[in-house]
C-alpha positions in Angstrom: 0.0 0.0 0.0 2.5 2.6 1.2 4.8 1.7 -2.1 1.7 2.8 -4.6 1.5 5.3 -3.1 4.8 6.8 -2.6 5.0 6.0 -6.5 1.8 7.6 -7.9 3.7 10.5 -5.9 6.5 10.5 -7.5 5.2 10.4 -10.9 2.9 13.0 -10.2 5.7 15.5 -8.9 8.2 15.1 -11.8 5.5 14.9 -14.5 6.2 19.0 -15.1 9.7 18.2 -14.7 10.4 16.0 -17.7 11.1 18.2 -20.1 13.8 19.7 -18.2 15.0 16.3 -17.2 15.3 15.6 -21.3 16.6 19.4 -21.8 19.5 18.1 -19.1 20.7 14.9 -20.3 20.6 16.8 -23.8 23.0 19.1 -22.4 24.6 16.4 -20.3 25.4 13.9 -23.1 28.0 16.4 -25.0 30.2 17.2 -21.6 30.1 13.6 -20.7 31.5 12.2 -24.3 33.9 15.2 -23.8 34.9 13.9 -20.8 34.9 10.4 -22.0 37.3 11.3 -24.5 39.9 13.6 -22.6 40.0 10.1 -20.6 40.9 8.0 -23.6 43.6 10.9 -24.5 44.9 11.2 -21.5 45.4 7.4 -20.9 47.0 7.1 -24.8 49.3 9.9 -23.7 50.8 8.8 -20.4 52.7 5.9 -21.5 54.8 8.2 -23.6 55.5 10.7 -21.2 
């Protein structure tokens, strides 16, 4: 009982928030490949230091 509820809750508060949710992990996905790749190119470049 206490579970449904706390769900329907939940959906029901971040139903206006989903478009900023989508707006973030738009925003999001750029900076993390970025940082994905200064990983990679980093690692490649330690080795020959």
């Amino acid at each position: 009982m206490m579970i449904n509820v706390n769900v329907n809750e939940l959906k029901d508060s971040t139903r206006p928030l989903e478009p900023i949710g989508h707006w973030f992990i738009f925003m999001g996905l750029p900076i993390v490949g970025l940082g994905i790749w200064f990983a990679i190119v980093k690692m490649e470049t330690k080795p020959n230091d």
